[in-house]
N, C-alpha and C positions, 0 to 999 in steps of 0.2 A: 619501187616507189617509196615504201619505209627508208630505206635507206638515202636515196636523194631528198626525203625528207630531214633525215636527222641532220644530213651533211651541211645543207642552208640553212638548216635553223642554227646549228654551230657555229658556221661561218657568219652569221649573223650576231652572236653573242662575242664573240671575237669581236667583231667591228667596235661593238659597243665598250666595251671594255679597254680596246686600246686608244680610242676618245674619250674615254674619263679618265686611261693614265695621261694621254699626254697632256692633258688640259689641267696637269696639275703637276707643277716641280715637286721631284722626288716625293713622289705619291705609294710607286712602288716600295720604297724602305719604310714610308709611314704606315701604311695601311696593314697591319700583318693578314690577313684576308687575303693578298693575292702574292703568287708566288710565282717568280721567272723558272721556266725550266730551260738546261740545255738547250735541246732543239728551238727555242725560239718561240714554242707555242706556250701561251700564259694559262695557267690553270687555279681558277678561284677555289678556295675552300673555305668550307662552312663554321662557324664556331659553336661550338656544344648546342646554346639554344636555339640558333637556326636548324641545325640536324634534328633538335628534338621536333621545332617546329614545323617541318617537313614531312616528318614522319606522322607526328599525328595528322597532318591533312591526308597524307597517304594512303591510313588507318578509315578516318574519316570518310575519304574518297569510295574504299573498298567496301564500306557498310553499307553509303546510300547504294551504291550500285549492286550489290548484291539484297538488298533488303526490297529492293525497288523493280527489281528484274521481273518478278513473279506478278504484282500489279500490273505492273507496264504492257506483259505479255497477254495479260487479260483483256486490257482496253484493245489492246493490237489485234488479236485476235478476232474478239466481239465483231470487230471495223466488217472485218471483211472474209471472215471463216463460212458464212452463210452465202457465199458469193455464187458459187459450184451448186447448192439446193435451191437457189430461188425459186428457179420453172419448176421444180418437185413442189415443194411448199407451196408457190399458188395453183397446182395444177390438183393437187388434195384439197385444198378447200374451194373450189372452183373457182379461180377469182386470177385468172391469167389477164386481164385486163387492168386489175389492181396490184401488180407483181410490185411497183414500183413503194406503194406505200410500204413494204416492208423492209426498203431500205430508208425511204423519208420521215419515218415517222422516230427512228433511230437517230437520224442526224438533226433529226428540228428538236428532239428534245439536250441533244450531247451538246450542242451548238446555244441555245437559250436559255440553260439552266447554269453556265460558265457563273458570268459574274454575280448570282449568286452564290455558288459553294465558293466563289474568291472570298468574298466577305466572312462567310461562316468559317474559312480557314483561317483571318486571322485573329476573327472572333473566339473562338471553342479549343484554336491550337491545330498543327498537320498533323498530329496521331489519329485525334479522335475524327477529323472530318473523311481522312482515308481510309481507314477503316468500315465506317459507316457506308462511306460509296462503295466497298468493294462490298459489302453485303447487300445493301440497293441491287447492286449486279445480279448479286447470286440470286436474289429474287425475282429478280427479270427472266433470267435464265430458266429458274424452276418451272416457271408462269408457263413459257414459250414452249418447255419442255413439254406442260402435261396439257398444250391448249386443242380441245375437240377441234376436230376437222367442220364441224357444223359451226363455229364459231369464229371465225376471221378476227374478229376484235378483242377475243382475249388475247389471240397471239401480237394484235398490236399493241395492249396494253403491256405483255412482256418487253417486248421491243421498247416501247417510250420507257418502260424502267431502267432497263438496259441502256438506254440512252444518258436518261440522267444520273445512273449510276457513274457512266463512262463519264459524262460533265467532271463529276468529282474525283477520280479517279487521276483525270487530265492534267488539272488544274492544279490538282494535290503535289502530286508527280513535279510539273515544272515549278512549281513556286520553290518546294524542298532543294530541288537541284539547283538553285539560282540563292537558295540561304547561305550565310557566313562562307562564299567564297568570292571571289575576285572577279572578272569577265572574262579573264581568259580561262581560268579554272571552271567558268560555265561553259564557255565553251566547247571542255574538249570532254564533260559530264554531257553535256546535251547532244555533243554527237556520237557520242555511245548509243545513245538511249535513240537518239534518231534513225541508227543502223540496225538498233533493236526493233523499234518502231517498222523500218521497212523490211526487213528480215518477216519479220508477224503480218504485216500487210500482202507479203509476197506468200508465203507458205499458209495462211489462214486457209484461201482458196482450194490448196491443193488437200492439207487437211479435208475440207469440209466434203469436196469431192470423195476421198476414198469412203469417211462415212455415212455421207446421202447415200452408198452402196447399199449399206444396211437399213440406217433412215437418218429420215432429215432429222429427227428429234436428236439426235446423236450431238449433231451441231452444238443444240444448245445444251445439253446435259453434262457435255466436255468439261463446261465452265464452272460447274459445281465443285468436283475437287480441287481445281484451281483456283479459284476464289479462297478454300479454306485453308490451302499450304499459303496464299499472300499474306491472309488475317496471320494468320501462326509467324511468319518469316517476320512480318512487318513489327510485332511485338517481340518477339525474343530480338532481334534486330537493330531495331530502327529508336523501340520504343523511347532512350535515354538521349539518343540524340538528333532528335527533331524540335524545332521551336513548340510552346508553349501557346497559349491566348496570349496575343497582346495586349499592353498597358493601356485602358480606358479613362484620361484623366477622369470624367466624369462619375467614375467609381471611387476613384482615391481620392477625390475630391471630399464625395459623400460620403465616406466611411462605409460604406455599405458592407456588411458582414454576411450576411445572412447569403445561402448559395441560389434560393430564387429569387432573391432582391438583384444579386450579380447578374445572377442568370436574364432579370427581366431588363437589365440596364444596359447590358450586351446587344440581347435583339433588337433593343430599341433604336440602335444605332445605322440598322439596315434602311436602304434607300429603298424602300415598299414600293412608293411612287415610280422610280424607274426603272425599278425590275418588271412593273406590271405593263407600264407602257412596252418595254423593250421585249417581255416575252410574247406580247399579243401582237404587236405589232410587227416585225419579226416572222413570228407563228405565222400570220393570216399573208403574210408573203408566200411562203416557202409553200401555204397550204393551197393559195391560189394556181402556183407555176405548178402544183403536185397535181390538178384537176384539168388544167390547161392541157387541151387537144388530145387527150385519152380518156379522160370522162367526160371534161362537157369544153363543148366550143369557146373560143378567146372569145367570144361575143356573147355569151351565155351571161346572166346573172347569176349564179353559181361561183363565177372566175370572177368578173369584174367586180361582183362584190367585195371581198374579201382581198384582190389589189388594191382595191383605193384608200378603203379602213386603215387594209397594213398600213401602203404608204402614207398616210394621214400620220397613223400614232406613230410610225416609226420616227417620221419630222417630231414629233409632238414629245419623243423622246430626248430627239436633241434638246429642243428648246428647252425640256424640264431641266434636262444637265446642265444647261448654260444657267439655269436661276436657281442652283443647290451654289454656285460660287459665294464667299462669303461675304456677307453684307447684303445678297440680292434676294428677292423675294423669296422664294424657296428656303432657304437657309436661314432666313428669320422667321419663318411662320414654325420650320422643324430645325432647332438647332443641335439636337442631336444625331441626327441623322448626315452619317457622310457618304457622300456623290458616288455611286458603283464605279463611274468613267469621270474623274476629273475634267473641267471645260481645257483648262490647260493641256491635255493630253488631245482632245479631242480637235480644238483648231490647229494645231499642226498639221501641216502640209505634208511632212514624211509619213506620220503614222496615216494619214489615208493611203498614199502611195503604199506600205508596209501590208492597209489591210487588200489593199485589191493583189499586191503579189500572192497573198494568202489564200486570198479566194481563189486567183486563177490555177493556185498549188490543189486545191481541191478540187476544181475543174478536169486538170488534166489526170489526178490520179485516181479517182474515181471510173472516168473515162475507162482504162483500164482495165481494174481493178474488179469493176460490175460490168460496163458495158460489152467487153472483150470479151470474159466469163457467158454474156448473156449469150454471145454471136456467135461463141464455138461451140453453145450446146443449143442452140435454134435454128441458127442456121448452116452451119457445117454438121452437124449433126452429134458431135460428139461424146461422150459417155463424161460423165460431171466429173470424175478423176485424170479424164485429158484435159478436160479444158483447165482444169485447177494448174494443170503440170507446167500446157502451156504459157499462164501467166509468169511461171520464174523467169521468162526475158525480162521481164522489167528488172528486176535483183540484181545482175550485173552492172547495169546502166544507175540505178539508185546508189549503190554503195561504191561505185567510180567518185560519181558529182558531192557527197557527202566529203568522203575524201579530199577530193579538189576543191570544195568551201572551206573545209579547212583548212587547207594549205594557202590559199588564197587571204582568208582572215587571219591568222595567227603567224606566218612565214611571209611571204611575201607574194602579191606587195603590201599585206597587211591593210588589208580594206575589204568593208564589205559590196561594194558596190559593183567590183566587177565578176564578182559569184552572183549577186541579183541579174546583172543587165543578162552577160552569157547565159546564164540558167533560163531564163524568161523568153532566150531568139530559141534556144534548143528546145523547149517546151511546145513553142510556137511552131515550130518548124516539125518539130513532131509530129504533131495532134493533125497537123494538113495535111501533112502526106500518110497518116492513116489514115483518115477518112479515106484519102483519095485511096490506098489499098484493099481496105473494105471495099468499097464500091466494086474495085476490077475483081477481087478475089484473092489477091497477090500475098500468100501464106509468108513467103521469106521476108516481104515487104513487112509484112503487117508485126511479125517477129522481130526488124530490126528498128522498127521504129518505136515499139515498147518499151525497147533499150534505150533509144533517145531520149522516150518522155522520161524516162524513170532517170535519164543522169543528168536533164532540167532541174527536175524536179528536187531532188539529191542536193542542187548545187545551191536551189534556193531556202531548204529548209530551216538549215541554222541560221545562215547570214540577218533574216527576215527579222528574227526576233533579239538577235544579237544589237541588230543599227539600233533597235528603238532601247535596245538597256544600253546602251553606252553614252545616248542624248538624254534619257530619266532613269538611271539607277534606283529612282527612288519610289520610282512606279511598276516595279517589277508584276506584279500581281496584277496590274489593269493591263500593262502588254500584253503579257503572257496570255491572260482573258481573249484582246483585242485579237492573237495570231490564230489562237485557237479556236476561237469563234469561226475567222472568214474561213478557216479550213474544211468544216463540216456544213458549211453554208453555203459555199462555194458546189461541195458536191451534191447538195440536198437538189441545188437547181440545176447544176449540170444533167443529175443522173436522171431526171426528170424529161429532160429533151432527148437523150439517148434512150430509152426505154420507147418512147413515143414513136421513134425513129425507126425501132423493130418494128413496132407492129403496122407500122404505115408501108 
């Protein structure tokens, strides 16, 4: 497949190139640049400062991806390394009923706490803000590590740290890989780090399986060394070539000198207002559908409460961001303060379409992910390092459609949309006839359909976040937010109905 790769993409730069000679009299002797060979095939070459140019992005290339691998594996991990201990861990602190909060409370914080750390990234600079997330992590980690079996809630307080650590971590991550390069140079950085991504997603499981052998604490203690070889890699690394704080006119305006005068002219800048609406409002969703039909009935005030609020502030949200636009109320009462979500960004029509492919990307691989994990050690009965094992079906079918997105975006036919539509009938078609294999029992069935989701899902991970940088380049930081959000959002409510599913 590499190789039918390279072939079309060559034949493709051929094309190109023999349209811009003929499209020019004697271009060939003008241009010293390209050169006729023999055989007939044209072969460009570079001049000194293109070659240097190359090379340093090559240079470039190999730092972030090596400086970024060890963070990356962390967040990946975190996702779903706990997936194989769950019924261990709620079945220790007695609270097999509650199994689900210890995957929701993880995802409502990595999910809500996003366009936040977007702001303080490009507020404070991506050294310092990933950094700080990956010891947030390690702190979650420690928490979880040492949390009493008579206490349920400190292990969920590791958990939400953990979460909002991984928020920053996310966000860090994509924005860096989408800095001083071109779309298609994100591209083919973002589908590294995507195979990375499913690679950590697919193996967390089976990780976490062999050591709930020993114990669940294992899981989380993993994360400790790991987290301090990213801090280490990330500074000897990364440190000289990651953006900086950006330029605040309202500091160089004021001359401001002093580092808490800057410091306080920085924060000042954050939209407090829609972060609060967007994290409660949001929160009291995910916390409503996390209570719904395993603690208390959809008819319960319990549930309906905290749906209606959500939904209330979550609208309440919009509307705040439509009056942060400038000139409209919001924006003149705090004119320092700029919008988390641009309105501009937000009444577009693709980027909704963009965020529900997202979510239903969360829906389905979570599915998997947790839910699969839960069913082959509940109900098939199996020891937590088979079931881990048996998630690597999905790995093949993930790192196929990764593949074929990019072949599809970058080759031909160079479009993102038939990597969306394909990816979203395979995802779909998936997810239905696993169910229906669960239901019969059908072990092959339910194996080759993981492979399904997982090469949906594959196919739509980069395309999603690619379509929305190529119509706002210059919103790279609120997309990224926007994709990464419905992902964890998407599974907080999925995993919600499947857990309930078990025990009903």
């Amino acid at each position: 497949m590499i190789v039918i790769y390279k072939k079309i993409k060559k034949r493709n730069e051929r094309k190109r190139l023999n349209s811009s000679v003929s499209n020019t009299d004697n271009a060939i002797e003008l241009d010293p640049t390209v050169n006729l060979q023999l055989d007939g095939k044209k072969k460009r070459t570079l001049s000194p400062e293109q070659i240097a140019e190359k090379r340093r992005r090559n240079v470039y290339r190999w730092k972030i991806i090596l400086g970024l691998f060890s963070p990356y594996c962390l967040q990946a991990l975190d996702t779903t390394i706990i997936a194989s201990a769950l019924p261990f861990i709620a079945e220790d602190f007695n609270q097999i009923k509650q199994l689900n909060w210890i995957i929701s409370v993880f995802n409502l914080t990595s999910a809500a706490f996003l366009f936040f750390w977007a702001q303080l990234t490009d507020l404070f600079g991506r050294h310092t803000i990933l950094q700080t997330a990956i010891f947030i992590m390690m702190i979650g980690s420690a928490v979880c590590t040492g949390a009493p079996t008579s206490s349920f809630s400190v292990l969920l307080l590791g958990r939400a740290l953990q979460g909002i650590g991984a928020a920053g971590v996310n966000i860090s991550i994509r924005t860096i890989l989408a800095d001083r390069v071109s779309l298609a140079e994100y591209a083919v950085n973002w589908t590294v780090f995507a195979l990375v991504s499913g690679i950590g997603f697919s193996i967390g499981p089976v990780i976490g399986g062999y050591l709930t052998q020993a114990s669940w604490r294992w899981c989380f203690a993993i994360n400790l060394p790991i987290a301090v070889v990213a801090m280490v890699v990330v500074v000897l690394v990364l440190r000289t070539e990651l953006q900086g704080p950006q330029s605040i006119p309202e500091i160089e305006d004021r001359g401001i000198a002093t580092r808490l005068g800057r410091f306080v002219a920085r924060i000042s800048t954050i939209d407090y207002g829609g972060q609060m609406l967007f994290l409660w409002g949001f929160g009291l969703l995910i916390l409503a559908l996390t209570w719904a039909g395993g603690t208390y009935s959809w008819k319960s005030v319990a549930v309906l409460a905290p749906l209606v609020i959500g939904a209330v502030l979550a609208i309440a949200w919009v509307v705040y961001e439509r009056c942060m636009v400038p000139g409209a109320l919001m924006a003149r009462v705090l004119p320092r303060q700029k919008a988390m979500v641009p309105w501009e960004l937000l009444r577009q029509r693709d980027i909704g379409l963009l965020f529900l492919i997202n979510f239903s990307i969360g829906i389905a691989m979570f599915a998997v992910m947790y839910f699969m994990d839960i069913y082959f050690t509940l109900v098939e009965g199996r020891s937590s390092s088979d079931a881990g094992i048996a998630l690597l079906f999905f790995l093949p079918g993930l790192a196929a459609g990764l593949y074929m997105a990019m072949f599809s975006s970058n080759v031909w036919p160079r479009q993102t949309f038939p990597a969306l539509f394909l990816g979203s009938i395979k995802s779909a078609v998936g997810m239905t006839v696993l169910a229906w294999g669960v239901q019969a029992g059908r072990t092959s069935l339910i194996y080759g359909m993981m492979a399904l989701v997982g090469h949906g899902v594959g196919m739509r991970m980069n395309p999603a976040s690619m379509h929305g940088l190529a119509y706002f380049p210059a919103m790279t930081a609120q997309i990224t937010c926007l994709a990464s959000f419905a992902v964890p959002f998407g599974g907080a409510v999925g995993i919600d109905y499947y857990v309930d599913g078990v025990y009903e």
